[in-house]
C-alpha positions as CSV (number, residue, x, y, z in Angstrom):
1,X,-15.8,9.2,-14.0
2,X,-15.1,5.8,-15.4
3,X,-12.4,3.4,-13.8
4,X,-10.5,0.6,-16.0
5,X,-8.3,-2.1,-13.1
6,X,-5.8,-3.7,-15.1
7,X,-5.3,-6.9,-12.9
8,X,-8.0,-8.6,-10.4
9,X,-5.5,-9.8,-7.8
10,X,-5.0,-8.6,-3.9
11,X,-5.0,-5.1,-5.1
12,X,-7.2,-4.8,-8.2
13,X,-10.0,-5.7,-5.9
14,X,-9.1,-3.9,-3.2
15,X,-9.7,-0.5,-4.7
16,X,-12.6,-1.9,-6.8
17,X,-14.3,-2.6,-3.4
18,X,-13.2,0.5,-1.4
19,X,-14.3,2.6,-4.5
20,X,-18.0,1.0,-4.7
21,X,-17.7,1.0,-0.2
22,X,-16.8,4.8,-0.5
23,X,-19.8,5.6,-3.0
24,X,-16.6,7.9,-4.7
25,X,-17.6,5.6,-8.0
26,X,-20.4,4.1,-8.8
27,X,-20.6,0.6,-9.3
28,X,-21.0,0.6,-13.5
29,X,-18.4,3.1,-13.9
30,X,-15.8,0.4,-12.8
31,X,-14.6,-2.3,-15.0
32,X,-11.9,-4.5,-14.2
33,X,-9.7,-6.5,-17.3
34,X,-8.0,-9.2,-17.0
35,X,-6.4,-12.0,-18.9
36,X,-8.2,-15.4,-17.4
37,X,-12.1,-15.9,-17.2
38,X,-13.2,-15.0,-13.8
39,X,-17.3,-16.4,-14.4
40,X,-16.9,-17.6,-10.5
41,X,-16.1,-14.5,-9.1
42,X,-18.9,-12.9,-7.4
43,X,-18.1,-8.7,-7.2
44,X,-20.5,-6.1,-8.3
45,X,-18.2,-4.5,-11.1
46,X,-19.3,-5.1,-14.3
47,X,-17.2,-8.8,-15.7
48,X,-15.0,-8.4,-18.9
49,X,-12.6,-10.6,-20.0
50,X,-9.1,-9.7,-21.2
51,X,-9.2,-11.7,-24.1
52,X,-12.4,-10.6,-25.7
53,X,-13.2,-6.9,-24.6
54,X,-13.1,-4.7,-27.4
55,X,-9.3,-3.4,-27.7
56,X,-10.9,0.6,-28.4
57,X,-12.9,0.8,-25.3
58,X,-9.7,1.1,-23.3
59,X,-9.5,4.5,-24.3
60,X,-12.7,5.5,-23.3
61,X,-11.8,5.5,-19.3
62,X,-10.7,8.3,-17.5
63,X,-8.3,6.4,-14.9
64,X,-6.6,3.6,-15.8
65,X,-5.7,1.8,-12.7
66,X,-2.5,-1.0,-13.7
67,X,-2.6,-3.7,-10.8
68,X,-0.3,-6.3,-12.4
69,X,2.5,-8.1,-11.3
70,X,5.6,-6.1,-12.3
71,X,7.3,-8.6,-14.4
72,X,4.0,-9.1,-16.5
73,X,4.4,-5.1,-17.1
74,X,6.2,-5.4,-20.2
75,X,3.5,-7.5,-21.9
76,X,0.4,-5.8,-20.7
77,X,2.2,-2.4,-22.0
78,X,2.7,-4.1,-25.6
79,X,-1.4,-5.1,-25.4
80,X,-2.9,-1.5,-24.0
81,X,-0.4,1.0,-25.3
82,X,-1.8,1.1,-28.9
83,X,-5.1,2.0,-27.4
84,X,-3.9,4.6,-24.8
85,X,-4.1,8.3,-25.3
86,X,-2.7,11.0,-23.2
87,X,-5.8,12.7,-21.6
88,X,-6.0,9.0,-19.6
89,X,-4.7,9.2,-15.9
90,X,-2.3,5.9,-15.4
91,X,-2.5,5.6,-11.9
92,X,0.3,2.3,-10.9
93,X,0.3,0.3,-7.8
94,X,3.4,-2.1,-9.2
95,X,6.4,-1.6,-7.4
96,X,9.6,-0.9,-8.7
97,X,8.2,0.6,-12.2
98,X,9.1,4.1,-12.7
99,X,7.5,7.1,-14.1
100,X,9.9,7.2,-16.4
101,X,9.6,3.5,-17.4
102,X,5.2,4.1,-17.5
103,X,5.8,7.0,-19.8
104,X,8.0,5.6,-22.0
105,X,6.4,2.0,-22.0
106,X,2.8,3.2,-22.4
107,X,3.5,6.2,-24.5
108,X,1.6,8.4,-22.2
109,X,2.4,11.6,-20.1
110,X,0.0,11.5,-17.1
111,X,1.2,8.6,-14.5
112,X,0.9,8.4,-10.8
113,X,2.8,5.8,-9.3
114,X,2.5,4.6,-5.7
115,X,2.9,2.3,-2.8
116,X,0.3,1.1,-1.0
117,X,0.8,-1.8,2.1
118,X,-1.5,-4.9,3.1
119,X,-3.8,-3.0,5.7
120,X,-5.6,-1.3,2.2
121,X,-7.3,-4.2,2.0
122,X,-9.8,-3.3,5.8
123,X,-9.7,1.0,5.0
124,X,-6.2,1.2,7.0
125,X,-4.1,1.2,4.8
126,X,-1.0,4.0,4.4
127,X,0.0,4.8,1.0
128,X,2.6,6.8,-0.6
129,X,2.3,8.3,-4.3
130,X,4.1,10.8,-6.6
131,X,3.4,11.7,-9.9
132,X,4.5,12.3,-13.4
133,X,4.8,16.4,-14.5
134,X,1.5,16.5,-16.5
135,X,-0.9,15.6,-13.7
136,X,-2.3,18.9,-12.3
137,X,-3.3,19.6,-9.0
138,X,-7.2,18.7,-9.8
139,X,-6.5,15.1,-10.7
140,X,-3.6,14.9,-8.1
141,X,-6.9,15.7,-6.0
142,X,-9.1,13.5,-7.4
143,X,-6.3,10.5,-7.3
144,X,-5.9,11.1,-3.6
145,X,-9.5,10.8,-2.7
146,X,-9.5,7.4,-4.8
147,X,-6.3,6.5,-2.7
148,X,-7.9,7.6,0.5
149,X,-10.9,5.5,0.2
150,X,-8.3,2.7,1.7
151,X,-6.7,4.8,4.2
152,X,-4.5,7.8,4.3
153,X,-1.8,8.7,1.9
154,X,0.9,11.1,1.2
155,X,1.7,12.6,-2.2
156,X,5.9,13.2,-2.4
157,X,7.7,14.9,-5.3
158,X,10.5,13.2,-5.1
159,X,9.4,9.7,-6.6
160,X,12.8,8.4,-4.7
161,X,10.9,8.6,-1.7
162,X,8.5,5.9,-2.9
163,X,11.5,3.1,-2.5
164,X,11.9,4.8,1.4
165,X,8.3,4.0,1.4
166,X,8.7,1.0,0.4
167,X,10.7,0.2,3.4
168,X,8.8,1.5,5.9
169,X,5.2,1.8,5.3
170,X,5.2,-1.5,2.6
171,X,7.1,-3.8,4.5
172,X,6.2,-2.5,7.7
173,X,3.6,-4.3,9.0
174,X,5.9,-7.2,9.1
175,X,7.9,-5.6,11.1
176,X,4.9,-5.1,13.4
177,X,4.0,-8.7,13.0
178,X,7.7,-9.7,13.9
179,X,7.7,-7.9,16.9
180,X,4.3,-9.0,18.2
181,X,5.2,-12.8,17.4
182,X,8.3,-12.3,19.6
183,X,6.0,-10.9,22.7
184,X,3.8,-13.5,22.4
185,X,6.6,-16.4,22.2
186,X,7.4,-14.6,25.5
187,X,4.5,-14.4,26.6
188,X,3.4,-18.2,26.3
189,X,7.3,-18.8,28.1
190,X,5.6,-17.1,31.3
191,X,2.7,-19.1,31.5
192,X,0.0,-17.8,29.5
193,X,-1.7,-20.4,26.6
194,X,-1.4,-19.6,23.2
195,X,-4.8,-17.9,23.0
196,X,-4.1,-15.6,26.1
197,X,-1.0,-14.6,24.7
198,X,-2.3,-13.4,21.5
199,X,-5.1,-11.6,23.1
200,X,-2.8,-9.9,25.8
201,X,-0.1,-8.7,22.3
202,X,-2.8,-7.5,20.1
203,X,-4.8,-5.9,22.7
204,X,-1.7,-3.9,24.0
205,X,-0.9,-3.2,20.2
206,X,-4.1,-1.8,19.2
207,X,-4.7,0.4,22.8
208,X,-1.1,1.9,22.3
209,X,-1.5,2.9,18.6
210,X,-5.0,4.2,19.5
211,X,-4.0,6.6,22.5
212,X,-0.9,7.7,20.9
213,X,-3.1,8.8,18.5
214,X,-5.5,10.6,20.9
215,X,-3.0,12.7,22.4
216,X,-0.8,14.9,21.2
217,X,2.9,13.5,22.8
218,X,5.9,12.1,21.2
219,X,7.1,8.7,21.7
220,X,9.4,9.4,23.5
221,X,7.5,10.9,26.1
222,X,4.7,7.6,26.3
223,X,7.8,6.0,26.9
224,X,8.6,7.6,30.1
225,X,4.9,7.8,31.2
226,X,5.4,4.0,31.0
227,X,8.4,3.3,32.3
228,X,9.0,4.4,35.9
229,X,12.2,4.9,37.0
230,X,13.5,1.2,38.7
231,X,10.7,-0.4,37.1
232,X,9.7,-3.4,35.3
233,X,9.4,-1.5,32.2
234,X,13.0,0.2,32.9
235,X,14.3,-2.6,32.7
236,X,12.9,-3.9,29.2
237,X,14.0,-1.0,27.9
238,X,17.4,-1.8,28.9
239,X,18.0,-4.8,27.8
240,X,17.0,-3.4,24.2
241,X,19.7,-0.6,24.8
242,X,22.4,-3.2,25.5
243,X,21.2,-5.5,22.2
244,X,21.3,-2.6,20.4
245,X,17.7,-3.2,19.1
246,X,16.8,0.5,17.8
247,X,20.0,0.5,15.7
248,X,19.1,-3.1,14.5
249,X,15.5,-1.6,13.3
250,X,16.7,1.4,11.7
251,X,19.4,-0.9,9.8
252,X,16.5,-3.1,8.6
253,X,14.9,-0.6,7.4
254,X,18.2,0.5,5.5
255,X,18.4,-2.6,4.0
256,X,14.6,-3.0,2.8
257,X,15.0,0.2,1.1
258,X,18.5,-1.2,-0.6
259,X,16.6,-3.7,-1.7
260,X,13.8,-2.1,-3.2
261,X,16.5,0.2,-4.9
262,X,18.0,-2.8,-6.6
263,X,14.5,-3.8,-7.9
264,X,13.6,-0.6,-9.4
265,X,16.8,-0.6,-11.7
């Protein structure tokens, strides 16, 4: 199997370097094409450069892997689509490009699109994908081990769902982030230096996440094994009921994917 990534940013080497990490593709089967000379950078995959590769030998890859900016989509299509042909798999990580908009742009009738976040870039990542009619179940298969070589995914039909995704599993670990920045402002308040404070957040972040995911209880219900009843944890929780905090999340979340529904029109 032989990989073509359209773009060398965040992304583009990303799955370049999860693939070759993985051993799912071997190092020569991946090329990467881009439009400025990258002679300094040091990677493994085999260096081409946008400007002089031959046009044909874009058609001689079986996954096409398009890791540009969204707003340079329209000019990359116009340079690629000519060489193109439908038996290529065009696998998208830019958001707010539809399958439609692939299809019609590229002239091609097997696109996956999806939506990765920023922990893809240590194997964590969570990523969210849907796909055009003409991919069959094998290369949906074959897409989702690529995909889960930088963490877990889950394939929707409803592409719609990738803007929800968006939302929560793209923007969310700034949420995350937020939240912990906030404990640790509060935490340095109560006497603890800056370096205490961090350690004490991301400690307690990274030990809940892990034994939530070790046992097999709801949220709720690590809530109440926490908070005792007239406790100090009681009343945190309280003073999140009266500011209304859960509602205030959910709302943001609302809003993100609002957002990311204006973007993709």
């Amino acid at each position: 199997m032989k990989v073509l990534i359209i773009g060398y940013g965040n992304m583009g080497k990303t799955y370049a370097n999860s693939f070759i990490g993985s051993r799912f593709i071997k190092p020569e089967d991946i090329f990467v094409l881009v439009r400025n000379d990258f002679s300094t950078i040091e990677t493994s995959i085999p260096k081409t450069n946008f400007s002089i590769i031959p046009s044909e030998e874009i058609g001689n890859f079986d996954i096409v892997i398009l890791a540009v900016k969204p707003q340079d989509f329209s000019i990359m299509a116009e340079s690629i689509k000519p060489f193109l042909h439908n038996e290529q798999i065009i696998f998208s990580v830019m958001a707010g490009i539809t399958l439609k908009s692939l299809e019609q742009q590229l002239s091609c009738s097997k696109v996956v699109r999806c939506m990765p976040n920023i922990p893809t870039q240590i194997g964590m990542g969570m990523t969210v994908f849907s796909a055009s009619a003409n991919v069959d179940r094998k290369e949906l298969f074959i897409i989702q081990n690529l995909i889960n070589t930088t963490g877990k995914s889950v394939y929707v039909e409803n592409e719609n769902l990738i803007n929800a995704a968006t939302a929560i599993s793209g923007s969310g670990p700034a949420y995350v982030f937020f939240f912990m920045n906030a404990m640790i402002k509060a935490a340095v308040d109560l006497g603890f230096n800056e370096s205490e404070a961090e350690l004490l957040v991301n400690q307690t972040f990274m030990g809940s996440v892990a034994i939530q995911n070790s046992y097999s209880l709801s949220n709720e219900e690590w809530i109440k094994k926490v908070a005792s009843k007239g406790g100090t944890t009681e009343s945190a929780l309280q003073v999140f009921e009266k500011q209304s905090l859960e509602n205030s999340i959910v709302e943001a979340v609302k809003a993100a994917n609002n957002r990311a529904l204006e973007l993709g029109k």
